[in-house]
mmCIF file of the N, C-alpha and C atoms, coordinates in Angstrom:
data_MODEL
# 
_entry.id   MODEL 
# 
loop_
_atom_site.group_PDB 
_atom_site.id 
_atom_site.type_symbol 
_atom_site.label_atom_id 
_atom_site.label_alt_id 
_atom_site.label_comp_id 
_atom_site.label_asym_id 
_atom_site.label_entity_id 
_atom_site.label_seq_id 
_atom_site.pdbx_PDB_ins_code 
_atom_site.Cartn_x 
_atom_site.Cartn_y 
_atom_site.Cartn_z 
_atom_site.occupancy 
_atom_site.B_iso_or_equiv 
_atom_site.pdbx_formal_charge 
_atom_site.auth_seq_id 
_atom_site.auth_comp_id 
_atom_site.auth_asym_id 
_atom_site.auth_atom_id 
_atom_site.pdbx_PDB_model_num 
ATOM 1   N N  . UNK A 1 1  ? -16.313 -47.522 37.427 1.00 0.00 ? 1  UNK A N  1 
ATOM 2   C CA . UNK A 1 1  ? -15.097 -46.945 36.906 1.00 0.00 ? 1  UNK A CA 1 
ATOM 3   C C  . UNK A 1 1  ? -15.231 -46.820 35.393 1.00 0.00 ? 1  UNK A C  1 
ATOM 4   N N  . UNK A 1 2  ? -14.888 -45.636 35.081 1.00 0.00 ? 2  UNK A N  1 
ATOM 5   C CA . UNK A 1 2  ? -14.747 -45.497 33.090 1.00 0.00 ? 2  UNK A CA 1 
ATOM 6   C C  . UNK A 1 2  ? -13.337 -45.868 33.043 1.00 0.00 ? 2  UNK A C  1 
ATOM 7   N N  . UNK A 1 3  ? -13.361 -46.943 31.777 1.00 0.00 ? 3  UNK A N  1 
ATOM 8   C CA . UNK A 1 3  ? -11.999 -46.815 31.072 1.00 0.00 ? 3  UNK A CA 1 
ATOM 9   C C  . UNK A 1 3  ? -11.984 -46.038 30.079 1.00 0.00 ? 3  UNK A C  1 
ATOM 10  N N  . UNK A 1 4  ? -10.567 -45.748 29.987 1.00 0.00 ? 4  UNK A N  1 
ATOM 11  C CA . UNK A 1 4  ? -10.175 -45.320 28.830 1.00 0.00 ? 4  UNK A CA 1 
ATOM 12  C C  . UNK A 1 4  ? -10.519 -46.494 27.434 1.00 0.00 ? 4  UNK A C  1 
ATOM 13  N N  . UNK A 1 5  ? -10.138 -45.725 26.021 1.00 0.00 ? 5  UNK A N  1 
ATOM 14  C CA . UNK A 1 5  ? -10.952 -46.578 24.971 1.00 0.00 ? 5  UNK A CA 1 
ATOM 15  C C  . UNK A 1 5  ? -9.638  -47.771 24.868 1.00 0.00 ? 5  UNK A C  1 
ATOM 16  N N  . UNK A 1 6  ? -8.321  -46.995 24.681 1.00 0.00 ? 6  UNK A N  1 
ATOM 17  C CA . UNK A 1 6  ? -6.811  -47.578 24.890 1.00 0.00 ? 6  UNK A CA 1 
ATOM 18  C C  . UNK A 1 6  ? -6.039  -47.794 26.281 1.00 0.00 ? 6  UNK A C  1 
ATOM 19  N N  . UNK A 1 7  ? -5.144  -48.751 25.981 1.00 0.00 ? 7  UNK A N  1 
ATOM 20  C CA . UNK A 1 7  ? -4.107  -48.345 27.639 1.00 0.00 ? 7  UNK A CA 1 
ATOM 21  C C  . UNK A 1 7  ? -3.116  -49.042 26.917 1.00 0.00 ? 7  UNK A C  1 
ATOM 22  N N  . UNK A 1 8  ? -2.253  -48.983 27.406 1.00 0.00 ? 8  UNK A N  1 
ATOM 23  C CA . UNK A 1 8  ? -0.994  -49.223 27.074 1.00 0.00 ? 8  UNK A CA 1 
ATOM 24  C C  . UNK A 1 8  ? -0.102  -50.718 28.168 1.00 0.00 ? 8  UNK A C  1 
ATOM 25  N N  . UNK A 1 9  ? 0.161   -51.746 27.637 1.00 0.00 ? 9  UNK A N  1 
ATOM 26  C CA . UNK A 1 9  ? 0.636   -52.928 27.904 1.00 0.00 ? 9  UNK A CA 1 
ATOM 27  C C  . UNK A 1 9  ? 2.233   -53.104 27.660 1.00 0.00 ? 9  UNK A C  1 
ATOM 28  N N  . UNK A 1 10 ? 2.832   -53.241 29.347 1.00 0.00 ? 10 UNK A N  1 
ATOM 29  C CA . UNK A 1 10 ? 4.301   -53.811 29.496 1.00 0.00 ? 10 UNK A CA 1 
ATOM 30  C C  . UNK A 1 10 ? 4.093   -55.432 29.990 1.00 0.00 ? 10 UNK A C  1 
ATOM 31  N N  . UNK A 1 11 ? 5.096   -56.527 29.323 1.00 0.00 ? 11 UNK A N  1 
ATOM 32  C CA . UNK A 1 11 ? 5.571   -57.581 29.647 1.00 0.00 ? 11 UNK A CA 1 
ATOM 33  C C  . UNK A 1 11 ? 6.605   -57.437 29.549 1.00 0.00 ? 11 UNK A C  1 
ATOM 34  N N  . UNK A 1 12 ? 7.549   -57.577 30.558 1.00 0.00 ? 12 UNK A N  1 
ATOM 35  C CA . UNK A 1 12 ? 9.188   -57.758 31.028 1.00 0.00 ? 12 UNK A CA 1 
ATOM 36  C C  . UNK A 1 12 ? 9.538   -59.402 29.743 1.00 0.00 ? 12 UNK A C  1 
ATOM 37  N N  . UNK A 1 13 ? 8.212   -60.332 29.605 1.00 0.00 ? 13 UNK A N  1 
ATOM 38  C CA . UNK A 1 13 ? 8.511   -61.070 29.071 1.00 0.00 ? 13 UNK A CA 1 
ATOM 39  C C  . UNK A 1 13 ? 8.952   -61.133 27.302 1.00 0.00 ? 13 UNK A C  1 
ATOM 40  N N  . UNK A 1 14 ? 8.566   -59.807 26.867 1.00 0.00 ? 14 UNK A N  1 
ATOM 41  C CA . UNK A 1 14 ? 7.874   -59.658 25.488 1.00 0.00 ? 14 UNK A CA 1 
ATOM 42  C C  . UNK A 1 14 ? 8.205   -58.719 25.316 1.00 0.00 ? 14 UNK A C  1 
ATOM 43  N N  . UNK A 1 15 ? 9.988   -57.951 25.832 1.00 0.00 ? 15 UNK A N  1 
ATOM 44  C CA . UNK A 1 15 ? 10.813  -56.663 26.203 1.00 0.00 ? 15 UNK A CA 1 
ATOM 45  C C  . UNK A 1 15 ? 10.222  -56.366 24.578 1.00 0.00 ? 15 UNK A C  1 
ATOM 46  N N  . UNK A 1 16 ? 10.174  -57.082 23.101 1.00 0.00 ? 16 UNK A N  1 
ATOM 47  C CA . UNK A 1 16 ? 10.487  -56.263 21.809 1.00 0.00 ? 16 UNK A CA 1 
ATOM 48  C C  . UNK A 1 16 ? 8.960   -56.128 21.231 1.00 0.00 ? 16 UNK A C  1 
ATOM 49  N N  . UNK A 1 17 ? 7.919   -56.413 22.116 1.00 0.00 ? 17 UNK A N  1 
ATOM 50  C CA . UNK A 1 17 ? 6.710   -55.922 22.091 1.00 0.00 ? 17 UNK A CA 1 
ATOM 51  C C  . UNK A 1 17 ? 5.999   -54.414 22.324 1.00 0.00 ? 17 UNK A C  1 
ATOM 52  N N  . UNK A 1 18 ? 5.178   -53.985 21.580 1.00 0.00 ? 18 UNK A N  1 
ATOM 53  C CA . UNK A 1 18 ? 4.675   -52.712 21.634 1.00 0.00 ? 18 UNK A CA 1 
ATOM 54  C C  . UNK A 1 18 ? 2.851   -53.031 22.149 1.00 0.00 ? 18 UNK A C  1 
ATOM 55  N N  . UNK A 1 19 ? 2.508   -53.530 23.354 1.00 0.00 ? 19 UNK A N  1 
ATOM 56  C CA . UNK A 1 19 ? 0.658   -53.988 23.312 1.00 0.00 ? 19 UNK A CA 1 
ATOM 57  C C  . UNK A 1 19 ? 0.030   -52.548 23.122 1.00 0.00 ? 19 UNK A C  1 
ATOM 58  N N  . UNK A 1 20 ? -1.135  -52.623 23.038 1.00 0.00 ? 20 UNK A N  1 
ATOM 59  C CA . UNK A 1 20 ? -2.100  -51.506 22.824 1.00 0.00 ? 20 UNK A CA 1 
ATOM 60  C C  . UNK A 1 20 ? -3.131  -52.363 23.549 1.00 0.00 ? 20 UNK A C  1 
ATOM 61  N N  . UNK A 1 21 ? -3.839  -51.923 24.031 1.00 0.00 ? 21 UNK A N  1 
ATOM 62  C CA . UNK A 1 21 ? -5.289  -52.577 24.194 1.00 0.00 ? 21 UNK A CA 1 
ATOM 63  C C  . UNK A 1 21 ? -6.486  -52.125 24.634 1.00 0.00 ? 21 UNK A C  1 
ATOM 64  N N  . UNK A 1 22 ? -7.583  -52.095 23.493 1.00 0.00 ? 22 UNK A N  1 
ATOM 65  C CA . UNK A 1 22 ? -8.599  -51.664 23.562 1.00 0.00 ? 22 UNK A CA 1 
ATOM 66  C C  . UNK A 1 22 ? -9.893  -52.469 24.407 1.00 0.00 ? 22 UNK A C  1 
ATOM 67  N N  . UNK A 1 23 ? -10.604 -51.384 25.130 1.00 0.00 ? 23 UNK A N  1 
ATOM 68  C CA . UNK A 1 23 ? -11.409 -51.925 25.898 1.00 0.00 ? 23 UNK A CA 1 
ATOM 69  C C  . UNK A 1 23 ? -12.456 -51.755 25.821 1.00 0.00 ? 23 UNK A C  1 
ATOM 70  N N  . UNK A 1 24 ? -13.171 -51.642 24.293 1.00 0.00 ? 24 UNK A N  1 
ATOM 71  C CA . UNK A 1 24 ? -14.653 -51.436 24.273 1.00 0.00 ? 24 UNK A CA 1 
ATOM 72  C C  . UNK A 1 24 ? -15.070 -52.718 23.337 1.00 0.00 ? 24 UNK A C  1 
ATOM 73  N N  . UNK A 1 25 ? -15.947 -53.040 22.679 1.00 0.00 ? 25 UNK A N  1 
ATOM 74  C CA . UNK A 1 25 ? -16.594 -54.036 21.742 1.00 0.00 ? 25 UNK A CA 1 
ATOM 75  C C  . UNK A 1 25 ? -16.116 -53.362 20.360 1.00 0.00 ? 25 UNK A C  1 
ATOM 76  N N  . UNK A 1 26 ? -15.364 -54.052 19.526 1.00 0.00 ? 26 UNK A N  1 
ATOM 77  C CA . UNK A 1 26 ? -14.516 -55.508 20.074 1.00 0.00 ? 26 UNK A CA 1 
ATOM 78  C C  . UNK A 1 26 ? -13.351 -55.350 20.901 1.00 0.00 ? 26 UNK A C  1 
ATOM 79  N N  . UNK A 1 27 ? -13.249 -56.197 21.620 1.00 0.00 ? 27 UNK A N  1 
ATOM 80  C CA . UNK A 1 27 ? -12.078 -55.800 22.409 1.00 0.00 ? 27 UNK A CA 1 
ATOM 81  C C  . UNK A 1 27 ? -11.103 -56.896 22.232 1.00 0.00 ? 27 UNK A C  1 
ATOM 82  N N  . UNK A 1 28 ? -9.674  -55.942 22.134 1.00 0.00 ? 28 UNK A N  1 
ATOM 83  C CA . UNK A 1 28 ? -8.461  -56.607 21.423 1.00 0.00 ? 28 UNK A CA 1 
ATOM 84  C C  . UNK A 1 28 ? -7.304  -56.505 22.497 1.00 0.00 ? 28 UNK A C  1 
ATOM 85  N N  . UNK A 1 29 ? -6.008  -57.023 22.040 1.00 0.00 ? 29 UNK A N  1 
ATOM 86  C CA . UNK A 1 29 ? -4.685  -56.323 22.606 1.00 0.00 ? 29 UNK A CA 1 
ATOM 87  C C  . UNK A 1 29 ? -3.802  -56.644 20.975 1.00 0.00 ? 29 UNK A C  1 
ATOM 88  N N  . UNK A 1 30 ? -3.536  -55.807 20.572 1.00 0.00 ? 30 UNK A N  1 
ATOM 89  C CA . UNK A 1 30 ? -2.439  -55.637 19.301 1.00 0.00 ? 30 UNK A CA 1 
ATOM 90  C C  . UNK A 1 30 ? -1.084  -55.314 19.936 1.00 0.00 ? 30 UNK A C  1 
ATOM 91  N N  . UNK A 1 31 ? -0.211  -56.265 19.034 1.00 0.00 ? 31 UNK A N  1 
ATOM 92  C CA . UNK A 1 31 ? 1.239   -55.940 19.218 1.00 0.00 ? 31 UNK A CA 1 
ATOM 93  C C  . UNK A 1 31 ? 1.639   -55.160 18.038 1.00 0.00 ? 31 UNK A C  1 
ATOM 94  N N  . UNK A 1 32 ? 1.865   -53.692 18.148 1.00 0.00 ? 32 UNK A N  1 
ATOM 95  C CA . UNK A 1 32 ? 1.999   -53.141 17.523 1.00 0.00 ? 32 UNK A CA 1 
ATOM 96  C C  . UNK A 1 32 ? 3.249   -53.287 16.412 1.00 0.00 ? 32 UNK A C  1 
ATOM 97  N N  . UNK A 1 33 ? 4.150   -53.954 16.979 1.00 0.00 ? 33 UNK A N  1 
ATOM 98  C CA . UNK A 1 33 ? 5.387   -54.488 16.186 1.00 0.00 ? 33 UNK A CA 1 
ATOM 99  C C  . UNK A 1 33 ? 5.058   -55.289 15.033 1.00 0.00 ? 33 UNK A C  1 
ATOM 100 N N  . UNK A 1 34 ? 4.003   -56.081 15.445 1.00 0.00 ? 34 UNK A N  1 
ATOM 101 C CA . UNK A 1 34 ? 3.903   -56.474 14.032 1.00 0.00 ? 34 UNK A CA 1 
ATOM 102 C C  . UNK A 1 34 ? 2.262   -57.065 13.672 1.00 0.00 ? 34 UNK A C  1 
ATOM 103 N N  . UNK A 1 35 ? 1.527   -56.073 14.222 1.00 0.00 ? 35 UNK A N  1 
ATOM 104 C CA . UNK A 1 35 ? 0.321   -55.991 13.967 1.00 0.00 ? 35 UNK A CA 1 
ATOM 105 C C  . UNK A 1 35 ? -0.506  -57.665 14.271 1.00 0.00 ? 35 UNK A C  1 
ATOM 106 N N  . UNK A 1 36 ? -0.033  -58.350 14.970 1.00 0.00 ? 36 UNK A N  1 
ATOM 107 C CA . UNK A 1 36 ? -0.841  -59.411 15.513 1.00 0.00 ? 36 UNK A CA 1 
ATOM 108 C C  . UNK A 1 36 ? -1.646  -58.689 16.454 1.00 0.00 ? 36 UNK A C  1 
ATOM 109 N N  . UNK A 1 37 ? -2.684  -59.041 16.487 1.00 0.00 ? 37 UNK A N  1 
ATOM 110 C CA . UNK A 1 37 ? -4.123  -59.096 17.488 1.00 0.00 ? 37 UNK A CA 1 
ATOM 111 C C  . UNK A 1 37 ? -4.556  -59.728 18.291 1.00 0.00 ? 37 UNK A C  1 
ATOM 112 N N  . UNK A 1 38 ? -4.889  -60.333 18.954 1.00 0.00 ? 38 UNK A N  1 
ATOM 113 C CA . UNK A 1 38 ? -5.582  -61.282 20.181 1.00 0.00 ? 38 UNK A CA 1 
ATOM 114 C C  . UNK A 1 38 ? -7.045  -60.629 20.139 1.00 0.00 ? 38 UNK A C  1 
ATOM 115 N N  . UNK A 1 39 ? -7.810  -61.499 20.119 1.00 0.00 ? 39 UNK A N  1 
ATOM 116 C CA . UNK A 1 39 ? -9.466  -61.014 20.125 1.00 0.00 ? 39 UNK A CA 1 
ATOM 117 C C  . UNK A 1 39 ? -9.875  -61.398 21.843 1.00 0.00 ? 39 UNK A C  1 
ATOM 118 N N  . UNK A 1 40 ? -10.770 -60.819 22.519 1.00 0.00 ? 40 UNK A N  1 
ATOM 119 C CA . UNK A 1 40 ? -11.513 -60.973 23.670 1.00 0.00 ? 40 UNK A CA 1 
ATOM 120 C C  . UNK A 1 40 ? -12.635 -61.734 23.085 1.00 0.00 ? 40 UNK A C  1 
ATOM 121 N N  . UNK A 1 41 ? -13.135 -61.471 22.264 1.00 0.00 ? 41 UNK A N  1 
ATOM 122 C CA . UNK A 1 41 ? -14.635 -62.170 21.690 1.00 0.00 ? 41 UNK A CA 1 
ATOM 123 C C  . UNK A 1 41 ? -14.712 -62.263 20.270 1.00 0.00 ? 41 UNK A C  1 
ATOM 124 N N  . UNK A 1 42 ? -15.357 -63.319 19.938 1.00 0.00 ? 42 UNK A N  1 
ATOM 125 C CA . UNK A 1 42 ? -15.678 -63.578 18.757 1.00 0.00 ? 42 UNK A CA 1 
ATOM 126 C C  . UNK A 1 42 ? -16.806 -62.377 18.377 1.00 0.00 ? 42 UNK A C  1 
ATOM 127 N N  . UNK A 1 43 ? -15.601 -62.307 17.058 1.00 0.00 ? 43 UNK A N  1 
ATOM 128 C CA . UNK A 1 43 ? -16.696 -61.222 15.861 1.00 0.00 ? 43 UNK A CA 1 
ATOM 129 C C  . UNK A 1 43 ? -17.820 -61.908 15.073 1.00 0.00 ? 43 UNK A C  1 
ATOM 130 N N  . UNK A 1 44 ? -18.631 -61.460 15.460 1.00 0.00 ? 44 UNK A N  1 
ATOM 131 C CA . UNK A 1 44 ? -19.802 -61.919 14.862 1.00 0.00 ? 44 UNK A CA 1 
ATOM 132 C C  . UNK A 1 44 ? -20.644 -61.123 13.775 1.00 0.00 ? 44 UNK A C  1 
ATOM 133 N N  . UNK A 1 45 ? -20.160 -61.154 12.552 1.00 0.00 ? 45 UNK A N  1 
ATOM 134 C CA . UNK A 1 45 ? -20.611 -60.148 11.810 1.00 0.00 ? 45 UNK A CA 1 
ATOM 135 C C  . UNK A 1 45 ? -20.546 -60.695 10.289 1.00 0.00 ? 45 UNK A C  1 
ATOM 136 N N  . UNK A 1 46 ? -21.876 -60.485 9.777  1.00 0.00 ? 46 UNK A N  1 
ATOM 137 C CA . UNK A 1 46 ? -21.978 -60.994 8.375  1.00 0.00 ? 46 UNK A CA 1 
ATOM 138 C C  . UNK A 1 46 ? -21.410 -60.370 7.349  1.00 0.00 ? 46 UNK A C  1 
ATOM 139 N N  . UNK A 1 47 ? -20.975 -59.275 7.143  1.00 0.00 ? 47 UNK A N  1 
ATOM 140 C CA . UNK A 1 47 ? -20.704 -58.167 6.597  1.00 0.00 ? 47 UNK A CA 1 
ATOM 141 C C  . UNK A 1 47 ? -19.441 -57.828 6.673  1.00 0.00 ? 47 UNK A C  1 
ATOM 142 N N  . UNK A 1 48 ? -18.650 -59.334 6.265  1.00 0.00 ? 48 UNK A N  1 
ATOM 143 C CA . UNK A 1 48 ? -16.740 -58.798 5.946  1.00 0.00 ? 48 UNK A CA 1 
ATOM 144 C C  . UNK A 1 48 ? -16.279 -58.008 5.783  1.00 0.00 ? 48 UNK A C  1 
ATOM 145 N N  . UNK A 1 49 ? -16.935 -56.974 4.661  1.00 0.00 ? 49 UNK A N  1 
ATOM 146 C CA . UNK A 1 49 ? -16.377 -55.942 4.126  1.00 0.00 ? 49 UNK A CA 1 
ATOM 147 C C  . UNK A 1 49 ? -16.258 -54.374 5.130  1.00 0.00 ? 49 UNK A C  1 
ATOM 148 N N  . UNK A 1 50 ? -17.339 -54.806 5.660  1.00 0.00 ? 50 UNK A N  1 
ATOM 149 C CA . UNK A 1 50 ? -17.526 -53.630 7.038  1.00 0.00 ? 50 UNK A CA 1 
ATOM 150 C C  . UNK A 1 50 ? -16.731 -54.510 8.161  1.00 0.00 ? 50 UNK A C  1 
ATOM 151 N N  . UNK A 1 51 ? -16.933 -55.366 8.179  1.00 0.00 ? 51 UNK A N  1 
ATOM 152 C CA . UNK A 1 51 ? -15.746 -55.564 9.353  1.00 0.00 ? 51 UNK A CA 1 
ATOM 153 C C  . UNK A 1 51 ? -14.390 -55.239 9.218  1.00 0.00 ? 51 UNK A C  1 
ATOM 154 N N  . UNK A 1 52 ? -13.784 -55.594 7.915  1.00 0.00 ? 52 UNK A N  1 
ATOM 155 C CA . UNK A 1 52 ? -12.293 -55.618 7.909  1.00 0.00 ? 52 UNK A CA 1 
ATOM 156 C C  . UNK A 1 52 ? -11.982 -53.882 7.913  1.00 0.00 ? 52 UNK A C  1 
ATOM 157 N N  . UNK A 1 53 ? -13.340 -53.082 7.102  1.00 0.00 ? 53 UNK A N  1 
ATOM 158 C CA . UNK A 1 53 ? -12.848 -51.847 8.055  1.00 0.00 ? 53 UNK A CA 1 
ATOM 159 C C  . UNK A 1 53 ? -12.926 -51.200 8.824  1.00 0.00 ? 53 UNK A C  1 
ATOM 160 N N  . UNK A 1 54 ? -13.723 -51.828 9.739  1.00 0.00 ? 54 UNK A N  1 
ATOM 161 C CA . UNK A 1 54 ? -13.622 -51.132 11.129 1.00 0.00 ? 54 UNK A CA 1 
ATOM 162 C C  . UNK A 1 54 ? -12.431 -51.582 11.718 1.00 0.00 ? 54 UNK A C  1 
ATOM 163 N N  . UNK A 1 55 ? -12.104 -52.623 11.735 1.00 0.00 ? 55 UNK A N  1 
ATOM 164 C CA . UNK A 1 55 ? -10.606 -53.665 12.298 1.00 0.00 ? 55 UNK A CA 1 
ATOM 165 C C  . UNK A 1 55 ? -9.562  -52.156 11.759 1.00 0.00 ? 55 UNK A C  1 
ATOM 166 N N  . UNK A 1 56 ? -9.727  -52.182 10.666 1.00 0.00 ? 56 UNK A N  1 
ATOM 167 C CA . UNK A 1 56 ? -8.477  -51.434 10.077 1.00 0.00 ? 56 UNK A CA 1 
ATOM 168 C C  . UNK A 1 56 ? -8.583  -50.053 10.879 1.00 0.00 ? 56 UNK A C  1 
ATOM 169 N N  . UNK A 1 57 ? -9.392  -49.271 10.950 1.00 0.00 ? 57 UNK A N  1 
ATOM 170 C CA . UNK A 1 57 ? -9.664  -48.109 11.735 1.00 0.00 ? 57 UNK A CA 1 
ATOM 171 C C  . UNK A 1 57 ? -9.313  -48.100 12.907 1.00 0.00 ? 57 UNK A C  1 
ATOM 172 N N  . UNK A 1 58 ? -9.937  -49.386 13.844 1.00 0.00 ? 58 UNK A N  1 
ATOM 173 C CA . UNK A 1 58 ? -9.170  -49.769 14.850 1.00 0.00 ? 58 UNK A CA 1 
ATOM 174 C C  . UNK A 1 58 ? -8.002  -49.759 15.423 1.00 0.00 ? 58 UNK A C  1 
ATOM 175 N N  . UNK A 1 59 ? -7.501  -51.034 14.107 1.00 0.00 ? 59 UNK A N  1 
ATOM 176 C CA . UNK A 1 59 ? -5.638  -50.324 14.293 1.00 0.00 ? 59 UNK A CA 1 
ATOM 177 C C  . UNK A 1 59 ? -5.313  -48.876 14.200 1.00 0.00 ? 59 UNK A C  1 
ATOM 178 N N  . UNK A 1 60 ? -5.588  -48.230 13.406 1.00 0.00 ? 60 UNK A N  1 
ATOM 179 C CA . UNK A 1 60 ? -5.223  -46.991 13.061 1.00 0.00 ? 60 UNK A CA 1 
ATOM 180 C C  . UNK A 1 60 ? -5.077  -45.980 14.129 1.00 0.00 ? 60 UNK A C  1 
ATOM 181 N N  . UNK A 1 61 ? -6.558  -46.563 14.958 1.00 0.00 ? 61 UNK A N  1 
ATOM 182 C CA . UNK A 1 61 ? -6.265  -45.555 16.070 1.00 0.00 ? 61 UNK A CA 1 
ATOM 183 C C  . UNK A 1 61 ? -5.791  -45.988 17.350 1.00 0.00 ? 61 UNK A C  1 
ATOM 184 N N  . UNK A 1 62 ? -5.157  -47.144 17.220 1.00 0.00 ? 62 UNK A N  1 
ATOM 185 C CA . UNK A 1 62 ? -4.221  -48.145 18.461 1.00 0.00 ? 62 UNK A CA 1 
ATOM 186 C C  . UNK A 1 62 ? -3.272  -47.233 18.341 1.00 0.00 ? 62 UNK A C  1 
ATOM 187 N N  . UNK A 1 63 ? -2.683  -47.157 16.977 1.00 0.00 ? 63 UNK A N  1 
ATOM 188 C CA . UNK A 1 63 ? -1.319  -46.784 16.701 1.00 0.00 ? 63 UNK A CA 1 
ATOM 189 C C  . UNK A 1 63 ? -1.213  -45.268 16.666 1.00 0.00 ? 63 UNK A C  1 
ATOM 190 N N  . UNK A 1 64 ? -2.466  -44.466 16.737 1.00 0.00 ? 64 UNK A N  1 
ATOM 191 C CA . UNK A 1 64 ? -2.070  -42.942 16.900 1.00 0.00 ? 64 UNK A CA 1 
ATOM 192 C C  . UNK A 1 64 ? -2.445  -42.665 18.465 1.00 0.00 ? 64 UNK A C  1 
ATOM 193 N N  . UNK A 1 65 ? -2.748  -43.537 19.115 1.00 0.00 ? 65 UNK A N  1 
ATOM 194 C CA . UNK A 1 65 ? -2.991  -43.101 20.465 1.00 0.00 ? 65 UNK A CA 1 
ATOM 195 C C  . UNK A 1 65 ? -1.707  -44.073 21.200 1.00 0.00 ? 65 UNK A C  1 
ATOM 196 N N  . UNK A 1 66 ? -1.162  -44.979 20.269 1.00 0.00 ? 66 UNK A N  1 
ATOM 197 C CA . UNK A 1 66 ? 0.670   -44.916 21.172 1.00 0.00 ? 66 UNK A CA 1 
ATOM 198 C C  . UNK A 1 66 ? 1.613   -43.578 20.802 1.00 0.00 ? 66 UNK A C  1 
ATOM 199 N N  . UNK A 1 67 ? 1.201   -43.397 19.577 1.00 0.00 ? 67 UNK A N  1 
ATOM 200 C CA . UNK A 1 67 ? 2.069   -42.093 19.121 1.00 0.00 ? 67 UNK A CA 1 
ATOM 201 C C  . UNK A 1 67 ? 1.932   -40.617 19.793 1.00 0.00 ? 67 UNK A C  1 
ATOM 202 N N  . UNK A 1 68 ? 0.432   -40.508 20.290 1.00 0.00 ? 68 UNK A N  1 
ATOM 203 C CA . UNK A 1 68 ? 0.879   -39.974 21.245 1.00 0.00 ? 68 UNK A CA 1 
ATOM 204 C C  . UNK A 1 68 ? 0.844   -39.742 22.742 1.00 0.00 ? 68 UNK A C  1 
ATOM 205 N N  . UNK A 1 69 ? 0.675   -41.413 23.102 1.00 0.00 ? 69 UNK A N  1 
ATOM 206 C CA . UNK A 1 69 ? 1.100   -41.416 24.229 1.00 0.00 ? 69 UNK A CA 1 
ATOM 207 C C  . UNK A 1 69 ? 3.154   -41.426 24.593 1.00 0.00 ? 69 UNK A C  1 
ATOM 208 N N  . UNK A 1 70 ? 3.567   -41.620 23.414 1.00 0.00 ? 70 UNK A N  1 
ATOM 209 C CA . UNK A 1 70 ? 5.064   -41.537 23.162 1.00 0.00 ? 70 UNK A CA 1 
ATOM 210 C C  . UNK A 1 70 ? 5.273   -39.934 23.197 1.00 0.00 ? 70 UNK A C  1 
ATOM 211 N N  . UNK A 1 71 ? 4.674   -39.270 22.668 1.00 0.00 ? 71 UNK A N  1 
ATOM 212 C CA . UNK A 1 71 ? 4.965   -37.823 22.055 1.00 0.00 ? 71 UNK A CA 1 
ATOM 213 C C  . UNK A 1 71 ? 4.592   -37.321 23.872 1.00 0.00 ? 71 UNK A C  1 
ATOM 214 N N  . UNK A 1 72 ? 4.045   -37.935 24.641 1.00 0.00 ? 72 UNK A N  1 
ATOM 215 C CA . UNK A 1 72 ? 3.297   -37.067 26.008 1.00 0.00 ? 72 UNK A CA 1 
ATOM 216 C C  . UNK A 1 72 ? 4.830   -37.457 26.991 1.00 0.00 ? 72 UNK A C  1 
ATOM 217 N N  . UNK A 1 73 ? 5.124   -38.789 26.667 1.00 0.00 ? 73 UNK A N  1 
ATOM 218 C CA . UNK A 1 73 ? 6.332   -39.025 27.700 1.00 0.00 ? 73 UNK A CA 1 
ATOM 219 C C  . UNK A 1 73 ? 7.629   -38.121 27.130 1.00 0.00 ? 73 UNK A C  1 
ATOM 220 N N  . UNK A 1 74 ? 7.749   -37.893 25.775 1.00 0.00 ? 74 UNK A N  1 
ATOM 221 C CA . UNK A 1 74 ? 9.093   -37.153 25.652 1.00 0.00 ? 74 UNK A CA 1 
ATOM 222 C C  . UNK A 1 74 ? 8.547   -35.932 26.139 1.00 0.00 ? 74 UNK A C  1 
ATOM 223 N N  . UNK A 1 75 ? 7.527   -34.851 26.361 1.00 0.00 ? 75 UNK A N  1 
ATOM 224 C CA . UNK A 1 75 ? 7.812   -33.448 26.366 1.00 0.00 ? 75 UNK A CA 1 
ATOM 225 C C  . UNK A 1 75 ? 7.348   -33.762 27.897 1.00 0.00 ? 75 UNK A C  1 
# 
């Protein structure tokens, strides 16, 4: 089976939560509400400066692939 890179996460428990969760290396679930993360695996990478921006890119594209998975349910 292929996944998708994103999918989208409901908890009835966590009604004021927004999850995202990515399923390739690294693999995360972000609450988009307020940008907490959960890691699947430890990052292993010497090179902070390239990590923190791929992380950041990451988010970036958590949050444009809820936007438009939002934009697909309104039309």
């Amino acid at each position: 089976m292929e996944l998708p890179n994103f999918l989208m996460g409901d908890n009835t428990d966590h009604q004021d939560a927004i999850f995202v969760i990515h399923t390739e290396y690294p693999r995360f679930i972000i609450n988009l509400v307020d940008d907490e993360i959960e890691w699947f695996e430890s990052l292993e990478r010497n090179d902070e400066d390239e990590l923190a921006i791929e992380v950041a890119g990451l988010i970036e594209e958590a949050s444009a692939f809820y936007d438009r998975e939002m934009k697909r349910y309104q039309d």
